[in-house]
Structure formats: C-alpha cells, structure tokens
C-alpha positions in Angstrom: -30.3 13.4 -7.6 -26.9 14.4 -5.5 -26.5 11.1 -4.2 -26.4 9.7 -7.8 -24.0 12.7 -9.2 -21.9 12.0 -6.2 -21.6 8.7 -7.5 -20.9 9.4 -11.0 -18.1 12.2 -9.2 -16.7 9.0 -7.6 -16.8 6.9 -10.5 -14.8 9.5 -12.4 -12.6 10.2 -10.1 -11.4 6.3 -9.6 -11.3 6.3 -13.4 -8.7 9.0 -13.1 -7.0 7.1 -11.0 -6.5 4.2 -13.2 -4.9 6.3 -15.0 -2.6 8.2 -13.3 -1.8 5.8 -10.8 0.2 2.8 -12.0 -0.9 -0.1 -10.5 -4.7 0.6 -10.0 -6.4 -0.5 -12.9 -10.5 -0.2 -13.8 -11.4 -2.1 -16.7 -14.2 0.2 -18.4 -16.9 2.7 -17.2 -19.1 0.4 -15.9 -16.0 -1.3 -13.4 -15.8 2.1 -12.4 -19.0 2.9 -11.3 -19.3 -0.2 -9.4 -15.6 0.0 -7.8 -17.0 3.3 -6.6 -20.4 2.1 -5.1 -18.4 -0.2 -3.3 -15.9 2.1 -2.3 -17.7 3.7 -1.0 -20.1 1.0 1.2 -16.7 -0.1 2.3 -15.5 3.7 3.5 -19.0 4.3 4.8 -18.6 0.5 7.3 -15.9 -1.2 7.8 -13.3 2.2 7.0 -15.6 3.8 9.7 -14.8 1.1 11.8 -11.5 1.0 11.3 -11.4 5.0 12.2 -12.8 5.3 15.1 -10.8 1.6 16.8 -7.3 3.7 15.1 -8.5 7.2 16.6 -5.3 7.2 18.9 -3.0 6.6 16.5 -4.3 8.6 13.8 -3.6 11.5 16.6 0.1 10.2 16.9 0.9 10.4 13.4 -1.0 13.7 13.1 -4.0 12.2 10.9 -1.8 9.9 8.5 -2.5 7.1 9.6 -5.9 7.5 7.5 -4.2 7.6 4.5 -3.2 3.9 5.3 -6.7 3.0 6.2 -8.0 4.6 2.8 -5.2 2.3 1.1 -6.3 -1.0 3.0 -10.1 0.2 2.2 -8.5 0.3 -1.6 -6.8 -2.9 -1.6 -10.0 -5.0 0.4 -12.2 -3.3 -2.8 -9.8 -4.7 -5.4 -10.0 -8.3 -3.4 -13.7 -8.1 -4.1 -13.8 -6.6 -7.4 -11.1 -8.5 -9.4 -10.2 -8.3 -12.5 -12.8 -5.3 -13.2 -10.7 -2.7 -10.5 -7.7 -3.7 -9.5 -4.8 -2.6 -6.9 -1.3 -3.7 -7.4 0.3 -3.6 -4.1 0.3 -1.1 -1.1 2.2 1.4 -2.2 -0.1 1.8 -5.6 -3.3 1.7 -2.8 -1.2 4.1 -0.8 -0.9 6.3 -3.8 -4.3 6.1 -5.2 -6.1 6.7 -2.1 -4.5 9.8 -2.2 -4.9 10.7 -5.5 -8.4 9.5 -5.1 -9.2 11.4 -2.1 -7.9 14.7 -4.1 -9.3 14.1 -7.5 -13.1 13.7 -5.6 -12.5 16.7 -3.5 -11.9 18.7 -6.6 -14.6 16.9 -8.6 -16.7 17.7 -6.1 -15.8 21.5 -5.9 -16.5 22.4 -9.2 -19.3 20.4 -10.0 -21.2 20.7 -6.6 -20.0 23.8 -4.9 -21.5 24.8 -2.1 -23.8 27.3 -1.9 -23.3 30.3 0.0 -25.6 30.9 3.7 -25.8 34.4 3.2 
C-alpha cells in the first residue's frame, strides 16, 4: 500500500512540475503516473550507477553534482517517454529535477510523515 501512494506522491509531484517548470511537459494523469514509474526505475539503476562512478566529484562540488545527474536521469526519461512527458533542454531538466526533488519531499511529508520511535 506505501509503495503505491509513493507512487501516486511521485506522479503528482511530476504533474506539478509540468506545471511550474516551463519546458517539462506531461500530457495527462495517466503520462504522469507512468513518467513517474519510470523515473523512478531509472533513479533506482542506472542514476544509482551514475552516483556511486561520480562519488568524487559530487564531494568536489559539495553534492551538486547530483542535481546534474537528476537532470540527465530527467532528460534520458523524456527520450523514452515522448510525447506523453517531455523535457525541453537541460536547463528545464536542471530545473525540474529540482523542483521535483522538493515538491516529493514535501508531498511526502505531509502525506506520509513519519512516525515517531518514542
């Protein structure tokens, strides 16, 4: 049951940034929810991947260089997912996968806060 809220979270949150992110663009709900599924497969392998080779450098530049990787991860899902979700350009990516990243996080925080261990 959290697995699929988390996705529906997701889903929501790349449907915000459609909209506040010009250049990203989701055609409907059900683009979403599948830009999101593979969003996330693609942050769960290959962005994994990618993180551990660019460990070094994401050091150097003090843990930026992730933002970049979470663009790339954005643009390589619009490649695969055209016309439904779509990235125009790497400073849109750049953008979104901020937004993005934020938008879950707070998604996330009110709808699945976590519970307290004492």
């Amino acid at each position: 049951m959290r697995l699929l809220l988390n996705w529906i979270l997701s889903a929501v949150a790349v449907w915000v940034v459609a909209h506040l992110v010009s250049g990203v663009y989701v055609s409907g709900w059900k683009s979403a929810l599948i830009a999101a599924l593979v969003i996330g497969f693609i942050n769960a392998t290959i962005g994994l991947v990618l993180k551990v080779i660019t460990f070094p450098l994401t050091l150097v530049t003090l843990g930026l260089f992730w933002l970049v990787i979470n663009a790339l991860m954005l643009e390589l899902a619009s490649a695969l997912l055209s016309p439904g979700f779509q990235v125009h350009g790497f400073l849109a990516a750049f953008l979104g996968a901020i937004v993005l990243s934020l938008v879950n996080m707070l998604l996330k925080g009110i709808v699945m806060p976590k519970k307290d261990s004492n």
